[in-house]
N, C-alpha and C positions, 0 to 999 in steps of 0.2 A: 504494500500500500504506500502511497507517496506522502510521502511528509509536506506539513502545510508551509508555504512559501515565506518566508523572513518576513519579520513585520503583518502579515496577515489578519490580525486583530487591529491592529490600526482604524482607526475612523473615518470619513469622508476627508478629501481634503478641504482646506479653507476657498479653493477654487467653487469647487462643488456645494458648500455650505451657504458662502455667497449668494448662487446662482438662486439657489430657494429661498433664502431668505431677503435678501435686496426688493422681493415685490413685496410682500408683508409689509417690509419697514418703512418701502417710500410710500404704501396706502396709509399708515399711521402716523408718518410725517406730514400728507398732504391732510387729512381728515382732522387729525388729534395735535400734533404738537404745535404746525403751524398756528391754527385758528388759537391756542394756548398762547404763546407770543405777540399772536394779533390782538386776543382782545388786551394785555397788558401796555402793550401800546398804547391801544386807544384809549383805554383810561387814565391817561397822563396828558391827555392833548384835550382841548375846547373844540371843539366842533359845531359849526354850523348849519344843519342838513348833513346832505357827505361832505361838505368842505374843511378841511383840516387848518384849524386857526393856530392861535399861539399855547407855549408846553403850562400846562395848570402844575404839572407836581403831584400832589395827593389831594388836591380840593375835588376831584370829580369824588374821592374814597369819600372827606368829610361832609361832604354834602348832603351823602345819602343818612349821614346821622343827625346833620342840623338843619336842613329846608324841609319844610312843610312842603308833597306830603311826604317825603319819604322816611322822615324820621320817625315818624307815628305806625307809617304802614308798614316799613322795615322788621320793628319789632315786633307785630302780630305775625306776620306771616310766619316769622321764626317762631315763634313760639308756637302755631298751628302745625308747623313742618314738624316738631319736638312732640306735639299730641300726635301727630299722624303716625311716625315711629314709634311711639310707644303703645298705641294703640293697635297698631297693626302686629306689631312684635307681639301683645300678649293675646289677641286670637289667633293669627296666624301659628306663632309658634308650639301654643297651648295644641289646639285640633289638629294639627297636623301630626304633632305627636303622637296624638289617644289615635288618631285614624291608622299611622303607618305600625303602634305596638299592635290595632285590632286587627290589620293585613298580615301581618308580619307572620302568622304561622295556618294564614288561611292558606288553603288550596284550590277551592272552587272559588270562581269571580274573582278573584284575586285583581287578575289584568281590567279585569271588567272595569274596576270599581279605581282604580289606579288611573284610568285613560277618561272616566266620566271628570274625577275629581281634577285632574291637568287640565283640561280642556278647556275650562274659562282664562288659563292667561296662556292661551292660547292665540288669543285673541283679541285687538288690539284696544289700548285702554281707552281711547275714546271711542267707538263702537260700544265698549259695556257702561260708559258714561250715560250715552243715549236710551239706549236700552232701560237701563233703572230709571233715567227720567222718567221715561215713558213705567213704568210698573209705579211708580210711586206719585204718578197724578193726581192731585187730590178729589177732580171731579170724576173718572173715570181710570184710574189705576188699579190692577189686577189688588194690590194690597188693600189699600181701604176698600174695595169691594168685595173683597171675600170678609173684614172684619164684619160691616154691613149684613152679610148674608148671614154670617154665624152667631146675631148679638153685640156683636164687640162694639157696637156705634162708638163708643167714647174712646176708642184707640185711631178712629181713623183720623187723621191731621194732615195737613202739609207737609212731610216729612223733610222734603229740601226746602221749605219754602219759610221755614223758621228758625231763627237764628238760634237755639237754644237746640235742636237737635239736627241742623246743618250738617255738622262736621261730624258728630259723632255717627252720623247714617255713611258717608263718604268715608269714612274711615273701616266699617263694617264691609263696606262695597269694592273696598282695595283689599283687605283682607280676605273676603271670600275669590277673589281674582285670583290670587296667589297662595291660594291654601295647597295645592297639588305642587309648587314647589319644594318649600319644606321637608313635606310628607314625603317626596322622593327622593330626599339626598335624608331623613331619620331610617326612610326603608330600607335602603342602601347601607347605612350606619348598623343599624339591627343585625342586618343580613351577615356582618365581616366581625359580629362578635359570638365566637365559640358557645354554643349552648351550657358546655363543662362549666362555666362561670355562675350561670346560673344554678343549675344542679348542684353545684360544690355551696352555693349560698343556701341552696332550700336546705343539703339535708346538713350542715352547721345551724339549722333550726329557721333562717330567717323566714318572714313572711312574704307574699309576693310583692307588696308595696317596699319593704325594706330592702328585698330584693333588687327591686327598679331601681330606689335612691340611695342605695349605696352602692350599686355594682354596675349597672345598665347604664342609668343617668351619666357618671363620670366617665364615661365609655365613649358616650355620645359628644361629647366635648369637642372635639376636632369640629363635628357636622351643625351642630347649634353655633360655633362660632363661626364657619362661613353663610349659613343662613343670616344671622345679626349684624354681620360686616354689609351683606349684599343688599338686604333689607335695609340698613339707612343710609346705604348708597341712593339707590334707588328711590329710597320716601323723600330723602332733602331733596331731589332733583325732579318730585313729582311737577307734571304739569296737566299733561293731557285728561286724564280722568276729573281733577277739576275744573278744568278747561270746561269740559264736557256737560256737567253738571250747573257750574257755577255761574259759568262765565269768566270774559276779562276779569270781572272785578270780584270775582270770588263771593258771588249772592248766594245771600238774602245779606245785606250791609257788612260785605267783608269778613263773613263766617266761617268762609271756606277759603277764605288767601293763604296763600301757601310764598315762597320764595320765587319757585318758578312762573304765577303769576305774576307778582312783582315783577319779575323783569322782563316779562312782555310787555307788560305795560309802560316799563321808563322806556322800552327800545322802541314801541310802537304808536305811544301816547306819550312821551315825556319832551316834547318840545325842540328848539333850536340844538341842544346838547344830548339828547337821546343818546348817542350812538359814546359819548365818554360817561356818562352816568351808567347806563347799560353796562357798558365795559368791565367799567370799575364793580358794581353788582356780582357782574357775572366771576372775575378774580375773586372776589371777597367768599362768593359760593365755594370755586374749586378751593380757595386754601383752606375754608374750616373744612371740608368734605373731604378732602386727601388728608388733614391731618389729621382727624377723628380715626379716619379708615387707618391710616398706618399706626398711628399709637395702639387701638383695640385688636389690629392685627398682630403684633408686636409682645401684647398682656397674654394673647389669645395663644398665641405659639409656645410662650411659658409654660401656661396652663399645661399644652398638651403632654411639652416635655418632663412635667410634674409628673404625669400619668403611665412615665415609662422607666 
């Protein structure tokens, strides 16, 4: 038999590495990093319409904290973006849970019930924005008319259309979206943890909830941290869902503003300087949002390596 040729384990070379990789990089340089550097630009410059006036410095940044209205709206929408995350984190990641441990040792429907529950963010989020509009009409929405049919009179309300249960309906509506994500990377989790762990925990006496919370749960650690990294990626950068719902201006009186609105509106609606106000917004997003994401990312990797 012939022995294998010198160097034979060797890797591609850096010719060949290139050649795969150079489109990747110039689609994420023309897509991702450039507009990254554009908009920091722009947010150092006065703008006219698209006409580039003289360099501001950081007043396009101060602005957004001391002119009327951004100063006022700046701070709800953050603070709506921080209910939306956290809202969505404790249904989302709650059900999806209880759904992928109740899959998790099924065998009939198993796929069935895995592909019905994906299937809504499947689906793009202003299409399911419209969609619940429409179910949740006050004069003719499948919801207050089924309350209607069954008794419930005094449950049916305006559900979007009041400011007191705005957000917290929009937030259920983003959650049921994205419940079959979760579920499929805890099923996935479940699936790559040895059954011997649990067995070894039953018969040392535990219960099956003790079980979970002490052996399963910390198990799960890796899959619940990339779900919570990607999830408030994702919620501070929402738009379209309340787009859909709310409007520009996040109605019923700015109940449902989120950041993403916001900066449609400085880009769209904010005047002679739009496009450096905007700018500067849109900076101010990526840096809390990449620094959140890399710090938690960072805590989260510790964890894991605690766990080995």
């Amino acid at each position: 038999m012939r022995g294998r040729p010198a160097g034979g384990n060797r890797g591609p070379s850096a010719r060949v590495l290139a050649v795969f990789l150079l489109p990747a990089l110039a689609l994420y340089t023309v897509f991702i990093v450039y507009p990254l550097f554009s908009a920091l630009q722009y947010s150092l410059f006065e703008w006219t319409g698209t006409a580039r006036q003289g360099f501001l410095g950081l007043q396009n940044f101060a602005a957004l904290f001391t002119v009327f209205p951004y100063d006022e709206q700046l701070i709800v929408a953050f603070w709506h973006n921080c209910l939306f995350f956290i809202g969505t984190m404790a249904v989302q990641n709650t059900l999806g849970l209880l759904f992928a441990m109740l899959l998790h040792r099924r065998r009939f429907g198993k796929r069935l019930f895995q592909t019905l529950y994906t299937l809504p963010y499947m689906v793009s989020p202003i299409v399911v924005g419209y969609l619940w509009l429409l179910l949740l009409r006050p004069q003719f929405g499948a919801l207050n008319v089924l309350f209607e049919n069954i008794g419930f009179d005094f449950l049916a309300r305006p559900w979007l259309g009041d400011p007191d249960t705005a957000l917290p309906v929009v937030i259920l509506i983003n959650a049921w979206q994205w419940l079959g994500f979760p579920m499929l990377l805890f099923g996935a989790a479940l699936a790559g943890i040895p059954d011997e762990y649990d067995d070894a925990a039953r018969v040392d006496g535990a219960t099956g909830w003790r079980a979970f919370r002490y052996v399963t749960l910390p198990l799960l650690t890796p899959a619940i941290g990339t779900v919570t990294v990607l999830t408030f990626i994702g919620n501070f950068n929402e738009f379209s869902l309340v787009y859909a719902v709310g409007g520009s201006q996040g109605n019923p009186a700015f109940s449902t503003d989120v950041l993403g609105l916001l900066f449609y509106r400085t880009a769209f609606e904010g005047g002679l300087n739009a496009i450096g106000r905007s700018s500067a917004l849109a900076v101010l997003m990526f840096v809390f949002i990449f620094g959140i994401a890399v710090v938690a990312n960072r805590y989260l990797r510790k964890r894991e390596r605690e766990l080995t």
